[in-house]
N, C-alpha and C positions, 0 to 999 in steps of 0.2 A: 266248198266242202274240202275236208282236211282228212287224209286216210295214212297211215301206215301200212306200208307194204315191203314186201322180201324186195330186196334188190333183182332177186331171176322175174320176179313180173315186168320189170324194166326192160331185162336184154332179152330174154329165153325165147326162140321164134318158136315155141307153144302155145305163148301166150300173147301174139301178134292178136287175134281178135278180140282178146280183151283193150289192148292199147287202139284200135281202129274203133271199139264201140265207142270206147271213152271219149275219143278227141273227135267223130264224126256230131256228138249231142254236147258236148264244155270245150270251153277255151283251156287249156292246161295253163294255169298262172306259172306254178313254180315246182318245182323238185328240189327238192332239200338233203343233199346224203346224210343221214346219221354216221358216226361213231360205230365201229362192231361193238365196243363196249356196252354199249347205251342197255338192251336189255339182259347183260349178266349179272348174277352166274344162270340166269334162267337158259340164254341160248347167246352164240355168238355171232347168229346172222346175222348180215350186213341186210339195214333199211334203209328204206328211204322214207319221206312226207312228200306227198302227193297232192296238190293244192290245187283245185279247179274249178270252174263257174257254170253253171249251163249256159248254153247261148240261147236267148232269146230273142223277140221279133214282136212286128204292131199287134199278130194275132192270136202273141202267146197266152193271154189274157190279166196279164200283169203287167208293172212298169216295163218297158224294152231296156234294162241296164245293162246286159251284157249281148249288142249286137254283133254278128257271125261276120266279120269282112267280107265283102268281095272275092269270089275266086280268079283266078288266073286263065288265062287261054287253056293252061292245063288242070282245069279244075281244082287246083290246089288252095289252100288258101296260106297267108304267111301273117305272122304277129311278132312281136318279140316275148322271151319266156324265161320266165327267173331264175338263175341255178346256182346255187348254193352248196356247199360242203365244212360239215362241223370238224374244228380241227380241235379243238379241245375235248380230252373224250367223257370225263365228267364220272367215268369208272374205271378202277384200274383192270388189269387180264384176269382179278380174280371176282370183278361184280360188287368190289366196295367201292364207297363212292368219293371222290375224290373233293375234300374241299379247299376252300380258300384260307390259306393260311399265311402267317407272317412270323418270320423270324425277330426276335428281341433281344437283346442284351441290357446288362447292368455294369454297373463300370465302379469299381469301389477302391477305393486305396486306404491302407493301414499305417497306424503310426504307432511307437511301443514307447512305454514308459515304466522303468522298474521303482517302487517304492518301500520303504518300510511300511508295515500295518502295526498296531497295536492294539491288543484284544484285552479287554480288561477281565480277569479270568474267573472272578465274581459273579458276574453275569455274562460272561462270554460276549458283552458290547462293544463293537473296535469304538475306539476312543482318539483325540488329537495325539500329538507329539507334542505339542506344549501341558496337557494334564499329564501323559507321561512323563517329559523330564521335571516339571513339577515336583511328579510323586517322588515318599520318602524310600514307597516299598517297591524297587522295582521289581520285587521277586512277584507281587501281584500281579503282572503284566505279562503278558505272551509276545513277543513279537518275532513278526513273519516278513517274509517276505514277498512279494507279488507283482506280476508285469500286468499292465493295465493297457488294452486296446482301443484306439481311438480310432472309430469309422468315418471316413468322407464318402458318402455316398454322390457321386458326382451327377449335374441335372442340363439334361440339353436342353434348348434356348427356350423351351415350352416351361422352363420349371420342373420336368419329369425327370426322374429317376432310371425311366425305363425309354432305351433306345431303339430305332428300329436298324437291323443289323448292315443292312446298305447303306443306312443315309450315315451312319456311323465311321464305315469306314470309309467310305467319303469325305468325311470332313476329317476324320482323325486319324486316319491310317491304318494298317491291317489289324487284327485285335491282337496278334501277338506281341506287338510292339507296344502293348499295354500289359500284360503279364511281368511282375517282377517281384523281386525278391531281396530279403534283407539278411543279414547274419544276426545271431542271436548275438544278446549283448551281453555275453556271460564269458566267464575266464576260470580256468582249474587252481583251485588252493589244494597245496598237499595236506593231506590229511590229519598229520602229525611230524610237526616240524623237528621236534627232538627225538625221534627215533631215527631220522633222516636230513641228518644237518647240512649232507653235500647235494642236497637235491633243490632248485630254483622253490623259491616260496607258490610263486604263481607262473601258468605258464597260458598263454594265446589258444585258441581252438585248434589250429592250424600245426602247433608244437605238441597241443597232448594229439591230435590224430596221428603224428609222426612217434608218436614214441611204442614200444614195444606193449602186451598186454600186461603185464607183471610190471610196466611203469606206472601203465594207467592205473593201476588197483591204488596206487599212493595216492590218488588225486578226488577229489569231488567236485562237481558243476558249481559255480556261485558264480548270480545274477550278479551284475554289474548296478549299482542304483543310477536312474538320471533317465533321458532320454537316447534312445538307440539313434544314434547319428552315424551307424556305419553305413558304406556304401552301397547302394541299392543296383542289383545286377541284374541284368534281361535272360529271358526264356532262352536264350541260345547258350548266355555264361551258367543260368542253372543246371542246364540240362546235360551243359559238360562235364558238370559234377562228379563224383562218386557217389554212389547209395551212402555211403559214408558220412562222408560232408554235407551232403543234402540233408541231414537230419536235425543242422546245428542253424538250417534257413527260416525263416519266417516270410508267410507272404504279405509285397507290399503293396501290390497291384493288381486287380483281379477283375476278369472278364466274366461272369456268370453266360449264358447261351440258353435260349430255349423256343422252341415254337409253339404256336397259341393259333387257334383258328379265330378269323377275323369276322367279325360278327355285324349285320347289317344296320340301319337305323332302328329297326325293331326290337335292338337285341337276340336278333334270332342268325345261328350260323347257316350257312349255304355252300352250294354243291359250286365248282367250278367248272363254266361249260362258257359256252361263245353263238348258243343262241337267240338270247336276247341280254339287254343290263338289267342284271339282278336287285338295282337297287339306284336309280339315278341320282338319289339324294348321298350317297354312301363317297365321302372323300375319298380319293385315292392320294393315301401320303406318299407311297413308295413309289418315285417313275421306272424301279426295275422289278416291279411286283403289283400287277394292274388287279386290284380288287373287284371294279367293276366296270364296264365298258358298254358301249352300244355293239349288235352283234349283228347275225340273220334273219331277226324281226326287223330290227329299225331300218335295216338295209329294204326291207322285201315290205315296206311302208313308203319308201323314197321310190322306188319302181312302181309302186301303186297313183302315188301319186305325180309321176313322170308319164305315165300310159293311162291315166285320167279312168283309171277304173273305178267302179261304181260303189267301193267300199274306201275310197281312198282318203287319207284325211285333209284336213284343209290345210292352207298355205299356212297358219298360225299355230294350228296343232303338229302339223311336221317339224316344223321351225323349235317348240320344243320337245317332242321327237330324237331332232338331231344334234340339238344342243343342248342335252341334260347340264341338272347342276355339277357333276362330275366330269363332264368335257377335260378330256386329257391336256392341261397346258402346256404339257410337257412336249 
């Protein structure tokens, strides 16, 4: 028999004749501490699981499975007795319930490309560069301008896209040593060269941010054509930045972050607790993030079958028991 009961039925010397009836008619297998959390936000008293057998004898009129030992010169009698405490609490202090979850990351890097487009204005179709310079009327033609993104979505040794956030920076390093950034590939043309003959035709990102407001008004942003082959700087050179200059960055390496509850063979997600394995079949990819383990069942099956009790399982059934297909290699 398996009971629930307050932790005061355990100590409170109130309730000493309840504990003398009990263990005077059953063997007390085991005691199990609960978690205070376990039944919140209903109440936060501390349980215990209560686990005991009757003792019986040749004239109990059933099988004799569980016989009473021998007492002692002092009448006592002694067995060994299971005790147990849940250390995982499976709800947090407010009564939600705590599941298994894993962290992920994505790891993507950017590559920039500026080009001419040409729209043919007729039917608004971008069209080649070779029907363009072809053409007689270039006045029918639109052209623009445009940076074009190119994603590397990067794939760990599975073929995946999507990493788990330990094993990641384990093999690759912190993720912020993955975060980077590019300068845009673009340069200031003055706006109108013959109104302003002594002023530099083009000037660098870095010169028009130096120049005064009333310089800038001479100038406008134009994209560089080709690929952006400036230098790619880390989270530390970005961040030294100014809001200023940070605005002329592009990113070129990007860490995405997110947690996802981890979900069993069934498809089905689960609570995170350390009473028994949730799921023997359920790989554990992460060795600093145990999804699923043997616990205070499997444990209080090995004592069962160590003290040859009458429910206990056999040497075959223990054997996988203790050595699900999830067995920690780690």
């Amino acid at each position: 028999m398996a009971i629930v009961l307050p932790q005061g039925r355990f100590n409170n010397s109130s309730d000493k004749y309840i504990r003398e009836y009990i263990m005077k008619r059953c063997r007390l297998l085991a005691v199990i501490g609960l978690h205070g959390n376990v039944f919140k936000p209903h109440t936060g008293t501390k349980t215990s699981v209560l686990l005991v057998q009757k003792w019986t004898d040749n004239n109990c009129g059933y099988p004799d499975i569980c016989p009473k030992p021998a007492a002692d010169a002092d009448g006592c009698i002694d067995y060994p007795v299971f005790f147990a405490t849940m250390q995982e609490p499976s709800k947090d202090n407010s009564g939600d319930k705590i599941y298994v979850t894993e962290n992920y990351i994505s790891w993507t890097s950017y590559t920039y490309r500026t080009e001419e487009v040409y729209i043919r204005k007729a039917d608004s179709e971008q069209v080649s560069k070779s029907e363009y310079d072809a053409s007689e009327k270039k006045s029918g033609y639109r052209v623009k301008t445009e940076t074009f993104v190119v994603t590397e979505e990067h794939k760990n040794p599975n073929g995946d896209t999507v990493y788990i956030r330990d094993l990641f920076v384990e093999e690759y390093g912190e993720l912020d040593s993955h975060k980077k950034w590019v300068k845009k590939n673009v340069c200031f043309r003055l706006r109108n060269a013959k109104k302003n003959p002594h002023e530099k035709q083009e000037v660098s990102i870095d010169e028009y941010l130096s120049m005064t407001d009333d310089k800038k008004a001479l100038y406008k942003e134009t994209p560089i054509l080709g690929d952006n082959n400036n230098p790619v700087i880390s989270k530390a050179e970005y961040d030294a930045l100014s809001p200023e200059k940070k605005k002329y960055y592009l990113v070129a390496e990007e860490i995405k972050e997110w947690s996802s509850r981890v979900k069993d063979t069934h498809g089905h997600i689960f609570v995170k607790h350390d009473l028994f394995n949730p799921d023997p079949k359920l790989p554990n990819k992460n060795p600093y993030n145990i999804y699923a383990q043997n616990g205070i069942a499997e444990a209080f099956a090995k004592f069962a079958y160590d003290e040859h009790l009458s429910f206990a399982p056999s040497a075959e059934e223990l054997e996988a028991i203790l050595h699900p297909e999830n067995e920690l290699p780690f």
